[in-house]
C-alpha positions as CSV (number, residue, x, y, z in Angstrom):
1,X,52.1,-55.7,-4.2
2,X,54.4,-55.3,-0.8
3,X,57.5,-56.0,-2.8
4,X,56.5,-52.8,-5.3
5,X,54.8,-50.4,-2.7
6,X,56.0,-50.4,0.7
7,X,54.0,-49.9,3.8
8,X,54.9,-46.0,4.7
9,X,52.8,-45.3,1.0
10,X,49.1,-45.0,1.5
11,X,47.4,-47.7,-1.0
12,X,43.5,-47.3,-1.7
13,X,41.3,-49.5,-3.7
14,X,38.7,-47.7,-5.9
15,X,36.5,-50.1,-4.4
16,X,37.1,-49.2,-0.9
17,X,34.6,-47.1,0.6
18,X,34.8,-44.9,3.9
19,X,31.9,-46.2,5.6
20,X,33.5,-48.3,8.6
21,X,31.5,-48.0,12.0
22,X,34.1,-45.8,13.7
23,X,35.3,-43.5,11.0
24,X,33.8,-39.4,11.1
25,X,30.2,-38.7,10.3
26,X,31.8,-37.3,6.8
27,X,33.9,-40.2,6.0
28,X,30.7,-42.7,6.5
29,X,28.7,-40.5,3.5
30,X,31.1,-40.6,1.4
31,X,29.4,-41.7,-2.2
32,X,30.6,-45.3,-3.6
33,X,28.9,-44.1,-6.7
34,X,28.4,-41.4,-9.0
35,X,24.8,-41.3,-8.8
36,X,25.2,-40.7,-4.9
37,X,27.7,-37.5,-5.3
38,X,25.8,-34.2,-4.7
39,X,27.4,-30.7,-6.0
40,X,29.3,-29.8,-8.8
41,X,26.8,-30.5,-11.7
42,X,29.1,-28.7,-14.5
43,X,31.6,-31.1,-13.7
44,X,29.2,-34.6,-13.7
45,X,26.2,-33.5,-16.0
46,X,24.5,-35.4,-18.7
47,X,26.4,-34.0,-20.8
48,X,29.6,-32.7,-19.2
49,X,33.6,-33.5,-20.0
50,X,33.9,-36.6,-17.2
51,X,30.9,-38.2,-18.0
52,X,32.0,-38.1,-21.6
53,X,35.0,-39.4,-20.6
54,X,34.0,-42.2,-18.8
55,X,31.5,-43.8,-21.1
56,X,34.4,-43.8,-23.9
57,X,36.5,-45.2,-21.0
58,X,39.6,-42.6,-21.8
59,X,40.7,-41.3,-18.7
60,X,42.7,-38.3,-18.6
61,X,44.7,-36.5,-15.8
62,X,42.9,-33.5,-14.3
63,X,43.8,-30.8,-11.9
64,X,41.1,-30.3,-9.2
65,X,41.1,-26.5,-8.1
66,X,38.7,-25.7,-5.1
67,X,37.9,-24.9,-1.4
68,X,38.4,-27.8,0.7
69,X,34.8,-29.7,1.3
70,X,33.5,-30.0,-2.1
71,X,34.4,-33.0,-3.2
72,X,37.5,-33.0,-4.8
73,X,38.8,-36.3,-2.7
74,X,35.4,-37.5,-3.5
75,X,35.3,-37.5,-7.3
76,X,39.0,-38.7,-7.5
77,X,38.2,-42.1,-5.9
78,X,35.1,-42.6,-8.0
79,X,36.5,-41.5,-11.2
80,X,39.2,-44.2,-10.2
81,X,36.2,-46.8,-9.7
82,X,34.8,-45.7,-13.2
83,X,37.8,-46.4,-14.9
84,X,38.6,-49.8,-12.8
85,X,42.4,-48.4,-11.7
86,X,43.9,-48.8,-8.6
87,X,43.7,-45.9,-6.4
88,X,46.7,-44.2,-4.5
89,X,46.0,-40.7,-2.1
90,X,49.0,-38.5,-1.3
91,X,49.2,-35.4,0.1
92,X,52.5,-32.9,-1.2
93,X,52.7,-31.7,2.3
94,X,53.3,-35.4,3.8
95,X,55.8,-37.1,0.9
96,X,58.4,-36.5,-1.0
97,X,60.4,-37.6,-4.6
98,X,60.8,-41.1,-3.3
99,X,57.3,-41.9,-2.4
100,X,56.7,-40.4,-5.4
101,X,59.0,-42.2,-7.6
102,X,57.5,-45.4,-6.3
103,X,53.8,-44.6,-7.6
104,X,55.1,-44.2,-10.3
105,X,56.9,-47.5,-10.5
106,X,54.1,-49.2,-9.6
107,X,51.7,-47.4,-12.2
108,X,54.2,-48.6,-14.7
109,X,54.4,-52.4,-13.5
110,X,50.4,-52.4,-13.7
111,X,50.7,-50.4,-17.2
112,X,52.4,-53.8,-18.2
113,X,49.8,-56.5,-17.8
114,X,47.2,-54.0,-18.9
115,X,46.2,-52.4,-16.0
116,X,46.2,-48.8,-14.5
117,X,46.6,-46.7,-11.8
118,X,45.1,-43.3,-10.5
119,X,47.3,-41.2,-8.4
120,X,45.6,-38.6,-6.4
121,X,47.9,-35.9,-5.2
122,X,46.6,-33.7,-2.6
123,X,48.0,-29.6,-2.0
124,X,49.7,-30.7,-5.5
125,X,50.7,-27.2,-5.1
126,X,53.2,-27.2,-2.4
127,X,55.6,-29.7,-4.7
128,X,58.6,-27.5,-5.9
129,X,59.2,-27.7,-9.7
130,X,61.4,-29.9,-9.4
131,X,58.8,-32.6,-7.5
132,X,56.3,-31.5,-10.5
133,X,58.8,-32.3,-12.7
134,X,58.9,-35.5,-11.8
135,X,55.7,-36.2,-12.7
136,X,55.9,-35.5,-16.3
137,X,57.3,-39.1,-17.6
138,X,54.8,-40.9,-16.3
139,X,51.8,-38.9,-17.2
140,X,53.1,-38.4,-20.5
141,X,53.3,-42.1,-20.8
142,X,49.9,-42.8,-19.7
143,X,51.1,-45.2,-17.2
144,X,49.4,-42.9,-14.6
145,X,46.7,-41.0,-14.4
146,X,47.4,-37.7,-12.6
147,X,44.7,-35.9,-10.4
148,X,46.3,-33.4,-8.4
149,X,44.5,-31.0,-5.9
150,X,44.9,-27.8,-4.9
151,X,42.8,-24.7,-3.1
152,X,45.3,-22.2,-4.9
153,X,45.0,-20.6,-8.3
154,X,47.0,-23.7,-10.5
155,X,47.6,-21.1,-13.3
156,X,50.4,-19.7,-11.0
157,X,51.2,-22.6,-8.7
158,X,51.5,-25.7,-11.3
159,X,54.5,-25.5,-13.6
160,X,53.5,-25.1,-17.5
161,X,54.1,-28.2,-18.4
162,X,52.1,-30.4,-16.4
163,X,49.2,-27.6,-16.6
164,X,49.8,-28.4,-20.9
165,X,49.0,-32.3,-19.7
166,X,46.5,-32.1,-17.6
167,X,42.7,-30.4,-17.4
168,X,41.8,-28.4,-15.1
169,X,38.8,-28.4,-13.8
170,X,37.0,-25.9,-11.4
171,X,35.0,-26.8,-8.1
172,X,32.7,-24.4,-6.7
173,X,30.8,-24.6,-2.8
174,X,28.3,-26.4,-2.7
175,X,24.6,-24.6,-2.5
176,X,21.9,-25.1,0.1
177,X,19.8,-27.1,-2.2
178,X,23.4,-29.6,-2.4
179,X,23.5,-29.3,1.7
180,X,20.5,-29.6,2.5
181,X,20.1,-33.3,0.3
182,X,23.3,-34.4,2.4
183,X,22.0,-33.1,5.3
184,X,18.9,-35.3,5.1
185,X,20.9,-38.3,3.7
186,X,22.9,-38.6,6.7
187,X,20.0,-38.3,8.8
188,X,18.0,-40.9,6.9
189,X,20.6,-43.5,5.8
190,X,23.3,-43.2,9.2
191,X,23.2,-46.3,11.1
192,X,24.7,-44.5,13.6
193,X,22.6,-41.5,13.6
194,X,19.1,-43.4,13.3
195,X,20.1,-45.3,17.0
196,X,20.8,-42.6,18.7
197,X,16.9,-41.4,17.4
198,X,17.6,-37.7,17.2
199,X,15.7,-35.5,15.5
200,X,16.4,-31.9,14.2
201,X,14.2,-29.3,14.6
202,X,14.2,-26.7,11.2
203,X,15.7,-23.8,12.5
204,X,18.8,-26.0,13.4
205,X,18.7,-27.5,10.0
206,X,18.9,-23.6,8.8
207,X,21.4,-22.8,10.8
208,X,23.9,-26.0,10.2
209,X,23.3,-25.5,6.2
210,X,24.2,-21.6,7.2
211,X,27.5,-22.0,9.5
212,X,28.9,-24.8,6.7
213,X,30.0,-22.3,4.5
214,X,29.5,-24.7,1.2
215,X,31.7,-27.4,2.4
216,X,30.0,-30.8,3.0
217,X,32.9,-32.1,5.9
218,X,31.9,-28.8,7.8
219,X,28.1,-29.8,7.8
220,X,28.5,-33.2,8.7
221,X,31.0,-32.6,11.4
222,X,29.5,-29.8,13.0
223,X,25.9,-32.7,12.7
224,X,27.7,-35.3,14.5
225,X,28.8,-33.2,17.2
226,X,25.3,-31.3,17.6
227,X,24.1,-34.7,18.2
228,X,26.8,-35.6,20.7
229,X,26.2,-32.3,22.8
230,X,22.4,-32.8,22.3
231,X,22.2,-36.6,23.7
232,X,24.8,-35.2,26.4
233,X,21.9,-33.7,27.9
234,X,19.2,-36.7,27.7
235,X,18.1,-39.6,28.8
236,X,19.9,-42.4,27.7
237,X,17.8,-44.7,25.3
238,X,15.0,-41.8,24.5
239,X,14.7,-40.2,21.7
240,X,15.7,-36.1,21.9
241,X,15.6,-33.3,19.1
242,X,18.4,-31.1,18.5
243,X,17.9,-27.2,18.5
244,X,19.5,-24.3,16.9
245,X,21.3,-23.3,20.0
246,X,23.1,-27.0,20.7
247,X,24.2,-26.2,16.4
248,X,25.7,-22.8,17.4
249,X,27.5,-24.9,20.3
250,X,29.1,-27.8,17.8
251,X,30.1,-24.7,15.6
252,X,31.9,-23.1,18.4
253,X,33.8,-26.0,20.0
254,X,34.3,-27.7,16.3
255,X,36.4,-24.3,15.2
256,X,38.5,-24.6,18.3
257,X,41.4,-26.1,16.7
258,X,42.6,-24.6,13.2
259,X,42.2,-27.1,10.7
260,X,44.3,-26.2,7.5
261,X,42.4,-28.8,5.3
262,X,38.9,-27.0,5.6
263,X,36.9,-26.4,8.7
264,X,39.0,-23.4,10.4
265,X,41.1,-22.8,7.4
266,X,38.9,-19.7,6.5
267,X,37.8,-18.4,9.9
268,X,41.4,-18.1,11.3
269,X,42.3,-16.0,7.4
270,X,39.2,-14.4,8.1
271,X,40.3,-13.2,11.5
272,X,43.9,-12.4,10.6
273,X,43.0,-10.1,7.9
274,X,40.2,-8.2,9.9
275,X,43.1,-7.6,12.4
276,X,45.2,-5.8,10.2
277,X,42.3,-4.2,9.1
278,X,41.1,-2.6,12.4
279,X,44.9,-1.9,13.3
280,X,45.4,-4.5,16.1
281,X,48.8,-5.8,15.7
282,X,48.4,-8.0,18.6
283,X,45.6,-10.4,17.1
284,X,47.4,-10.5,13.5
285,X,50.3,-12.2,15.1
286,X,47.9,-14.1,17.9
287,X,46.1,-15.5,14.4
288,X,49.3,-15.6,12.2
289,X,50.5,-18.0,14.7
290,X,47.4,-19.8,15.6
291,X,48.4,-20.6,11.1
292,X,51.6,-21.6,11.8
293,X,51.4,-23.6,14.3
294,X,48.6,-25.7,12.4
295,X,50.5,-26.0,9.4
296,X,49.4,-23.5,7.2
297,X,50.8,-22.9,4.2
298,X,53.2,-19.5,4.5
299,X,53.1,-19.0,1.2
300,X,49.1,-18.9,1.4
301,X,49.0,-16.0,4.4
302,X,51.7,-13.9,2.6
303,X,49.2,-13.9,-0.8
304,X,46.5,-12.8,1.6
305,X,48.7,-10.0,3.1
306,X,49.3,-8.4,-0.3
307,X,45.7,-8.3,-1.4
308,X,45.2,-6.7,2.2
309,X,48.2,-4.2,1.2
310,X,46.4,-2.9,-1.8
311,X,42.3,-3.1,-0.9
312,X,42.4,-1.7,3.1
313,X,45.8,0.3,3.0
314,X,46.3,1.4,-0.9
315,X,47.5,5.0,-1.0
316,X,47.2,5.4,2.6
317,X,50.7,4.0,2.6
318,X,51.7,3.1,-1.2
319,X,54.9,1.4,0.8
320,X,52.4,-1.8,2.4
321,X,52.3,-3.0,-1.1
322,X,56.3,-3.2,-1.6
323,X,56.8,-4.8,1.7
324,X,53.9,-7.4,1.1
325,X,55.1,-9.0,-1.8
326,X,58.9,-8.4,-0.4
327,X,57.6,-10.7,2.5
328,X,56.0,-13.2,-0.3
329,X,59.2,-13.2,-2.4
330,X,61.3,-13.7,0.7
331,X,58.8,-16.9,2.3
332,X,59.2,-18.3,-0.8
333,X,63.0,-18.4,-0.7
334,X,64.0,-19.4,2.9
335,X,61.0,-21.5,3.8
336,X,59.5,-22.1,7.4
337,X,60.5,-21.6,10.8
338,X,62.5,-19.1,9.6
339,X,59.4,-17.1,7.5
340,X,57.6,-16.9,10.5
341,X,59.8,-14.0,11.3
342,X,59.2,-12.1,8.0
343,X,55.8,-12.8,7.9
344,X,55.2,-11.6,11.8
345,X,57.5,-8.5,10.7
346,X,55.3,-7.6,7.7
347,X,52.0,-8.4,9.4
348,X,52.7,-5.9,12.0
349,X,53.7,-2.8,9.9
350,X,50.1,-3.5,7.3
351,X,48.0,-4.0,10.9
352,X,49.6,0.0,12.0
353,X,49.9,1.6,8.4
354,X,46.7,3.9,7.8
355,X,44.1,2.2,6.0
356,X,42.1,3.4,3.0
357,X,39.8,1.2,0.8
358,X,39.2,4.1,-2.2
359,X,41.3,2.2,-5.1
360,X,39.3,-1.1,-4.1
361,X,36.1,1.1,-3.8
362,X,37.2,3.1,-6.9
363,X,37.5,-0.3,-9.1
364,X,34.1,-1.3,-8.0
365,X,32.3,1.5,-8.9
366,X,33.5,1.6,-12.0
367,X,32.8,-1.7,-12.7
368,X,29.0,-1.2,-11.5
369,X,29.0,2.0,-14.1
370,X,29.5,-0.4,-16.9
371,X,27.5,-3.1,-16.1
372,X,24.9,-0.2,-16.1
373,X,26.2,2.0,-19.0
374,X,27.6,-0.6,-21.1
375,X,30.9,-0.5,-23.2
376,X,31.0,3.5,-24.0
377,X,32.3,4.2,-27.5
378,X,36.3,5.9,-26.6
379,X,36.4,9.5,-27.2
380,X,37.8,10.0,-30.4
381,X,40.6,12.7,-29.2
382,X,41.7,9.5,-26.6
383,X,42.0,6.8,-29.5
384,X,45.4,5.9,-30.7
385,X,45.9,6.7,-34.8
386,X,48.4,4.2,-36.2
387,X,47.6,4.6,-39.3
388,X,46.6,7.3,-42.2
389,X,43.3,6.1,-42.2
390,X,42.3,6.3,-38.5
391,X,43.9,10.0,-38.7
392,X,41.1,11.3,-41.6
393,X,38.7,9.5,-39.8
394,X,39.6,11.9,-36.6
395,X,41.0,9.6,-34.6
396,X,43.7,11.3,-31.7
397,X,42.5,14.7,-33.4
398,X,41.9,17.0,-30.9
399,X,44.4,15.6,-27.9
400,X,46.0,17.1,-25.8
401,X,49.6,16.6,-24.9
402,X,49.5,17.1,-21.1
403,X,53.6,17.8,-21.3
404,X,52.5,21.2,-23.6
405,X,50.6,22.2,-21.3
406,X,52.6,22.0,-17.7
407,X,52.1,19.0,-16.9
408,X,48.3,19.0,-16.7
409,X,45.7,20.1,-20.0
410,X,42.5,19.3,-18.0
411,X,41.2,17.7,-21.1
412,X,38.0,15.5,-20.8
413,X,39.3,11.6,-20.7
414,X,36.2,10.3,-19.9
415,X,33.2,9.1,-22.8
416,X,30.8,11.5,-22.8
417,X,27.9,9.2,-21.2
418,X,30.1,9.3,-18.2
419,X,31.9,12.2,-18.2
420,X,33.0,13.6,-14.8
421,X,31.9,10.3,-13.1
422,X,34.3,9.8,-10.1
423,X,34.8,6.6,-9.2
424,X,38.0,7.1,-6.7
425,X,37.4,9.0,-3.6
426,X,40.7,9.5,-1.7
427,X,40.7,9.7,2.0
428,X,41.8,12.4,4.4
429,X,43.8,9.9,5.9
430,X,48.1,9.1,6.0
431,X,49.2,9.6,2.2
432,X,45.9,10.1,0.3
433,X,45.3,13.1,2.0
434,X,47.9,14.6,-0.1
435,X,46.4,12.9,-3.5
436,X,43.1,13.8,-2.1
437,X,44.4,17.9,-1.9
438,X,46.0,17.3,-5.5
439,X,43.1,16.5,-7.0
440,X,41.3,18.8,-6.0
441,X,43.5,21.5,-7.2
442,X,43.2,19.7,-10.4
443,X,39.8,19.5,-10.8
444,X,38.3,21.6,-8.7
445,X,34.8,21.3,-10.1
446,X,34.8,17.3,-9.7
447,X,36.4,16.9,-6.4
448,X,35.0,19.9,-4.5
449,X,34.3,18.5,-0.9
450,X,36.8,15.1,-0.9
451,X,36.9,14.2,2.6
């Protein structure tokens, strides 16, 4: 096996587990079987698509696409035990074609004395299309089975062609019912945990299942150092309980350093959009470096800037859209260190444009007034009549061009169940104080006080 797969390529048995005496609290639960994996019951049901799969014995090759935590490692090793192939773990952000090129090689020298191969590729995502590409032969072949991972939508970050060859399959956070059985597993079945004789009152149970967030490493990192800090503090050989404060500790010093795999991954975004939010310039680049300097994906951060751009700026300043996804576009084309300066430049001019949330506000009202009133039949003057028929039977009759008119008819647009509902509410703030004083011009009667 040396002389096909050298030594700087990380080889994994499907047998393997990741229970050695030394290894994290998380790695120790991992499940060797699945029987012992918790969460995602759409995915491993009775009578869902893998288990299926597996008692035919056909594997396939899936895209995994979920938060980090939930077991998307997980699955791809035991999937790999189900279907008796050898197991290789990548991540994109860590190889390139050539280590690539050689799991391939070796799925295809296995392929050959009847044998197989599962290749799990982690942030599958940040491969270029022309890394993705290279995929393609071999998991058309069958000579290896493909799971590739990724946190980001794969619809836009997977070319079309492996997305045609694979099956993508959805992972969700785990619930408290899921935490709280791996919770008590690790405090029942942990050789390590049992000698230490630690014991956690409820409340801290509460609060670790609370602070995780869904994801199963956060819970069972943030347990092993409670119980650290906790037997900090007592006598050495006695027993000792671990409280809610001592939980609220391990959260704090656990989140110290930014962990772009899971733990701080969403508390530093978290941060770093509420800074741009409240206006503070100096924390969006304090956070948008504390990202880059832990290996954040730039292409991830720019995303989240132009979602910022339209749901806390909008009209404010229509311009904080146009220079988000100009920053996006132009990450994506000169890469890092050199997007730290374009992402720095456009995080600074969102944090001071004037903020307004109406348009995001606007589209969730009016998505509350349907789930309410249902799908409202279109006014007939607002249809569209292609043919002769929808013409005698009224539809368009009655419209008015707003171009006859001045530029504005007043015409109702709304169904009559809802009409004059107003779902936008500008705000007397940068820009949409002017839309704001327009549209109350327009419709004076419907916008009388906007503020």
């Amino acid at each position: 096996m040396s002389d096909l797969f050298p030594e700087m390529v990380p080889i994994i048995s499907p047998l393997e587990g990741g229970n050695a005496a030394d290894a994290p609290l998380a790695e120790r639960m991992r499940p060797r079987t699945l029987d012992q994996f918790v969460g995602q019951r759409h995915l491993i049901g009775p009578a869902s698509v893998l288990r299926k799969l597996i008692e035919r014995g056909k594997p396939m090759s899936f895209i995994f696409w979920g938060e980090p935590g939930i077991g998307k490692t997980t699955l791809a090793r035991l999937l790999a035990t189900e279907f008796d192939r050898e197991f290789h773990q990548m991540s994109a952000v860590q190889v390139g074609l050539a280590d690539v090129r050689t799991v391939i090689e070796r799925g295809r020298q296995l392929a050959k004395i009847g044998k197989g191969l599962v290749f799990f590729l982690d942030e599958i995502h940040r491969f270029n299309k022309a890394q993705q590409d290279a995929l393609l032969p071999a998991v058309e072949e069958g000579s290896v089975i493909l799971i590739g991972a990724t946190t980001e939508n794969p619809s836009f970050e997977v070319i079309g062609a492996l997305l045609s060859r694979c099956r993508v399959l959805r992972f969700f956070p785990l619930v408290a019912e899921d935490l709280t059985i791996l919770l008590d597993r690790a405090l029942r079945e942990d050789e390590k945990l049992a000698q230490l004789q630690s014991s956690f009152e409820e409340d801290a149970k509460a609060a670790l299942i609370e602070l995780s967030g869904g994801d199963a490493r956060v819970l069972l990192n943030t347990v092993e150092l409670a119980v650290e800090l906790a037997a900090t503090g007592a006598t050495e050989g006695s027993p000792f309980t671990v409280t809610k404060e001592v939980v609220a500790q391990a959260a704090l010093e656990r989140s110290a350093k930014y962990d772009k795999g899971g733990e701080q991954h969403f508390d530093i975004i978290s941060a770093f959009i509420k800074s741009m939010r409240g206006s503070d310039p100096d924390a969006a680049v304090y956070y948008l470096a504390r990202m880059l300097q832990g290996g954040e994906d730039p292409l991830f951060i720019a995303r989240r800037m132009i979602i910022l751009a339209s749901e806390d700026i909008g009209n404010a300043q229509p311009l904080a859209l146009l220079v988000a996804n100009a920053a996006f576009q132009t990450v994506h084309q000169i890469g890092m260190p050199e997007a730290r300066i374009i992402l720095s430049q456009a995080a600074v001019y969102l944090a001071t444009c004037p903020k307004s949330n109406a348009s995001y506000m606007a589209i969730s009202a009016a998505m509350a007034e349907i789930q309410e009133s249902g799908d409202v039949p279109v006014p007939l003057h607002m249809r569209n009549a292609p043919t002769k028929l929808m013409k005698q039977m009224g539809y368009s009759e009655g419209y008015k061009y707003d171009h006859d008119h001045g530029g504005f008819s007043g015409q109702q647009h709304l169904p009559g169940e809802v009409a004059d509902k107003v779902f936008y509410h500008p705000k007397q703030i940068g820009n949409e104080s002017k839309i704001a004083e327009h549209l109350k011009y327009l419709w004076p009667e419907r916008y009388p006080d906007e503020k």
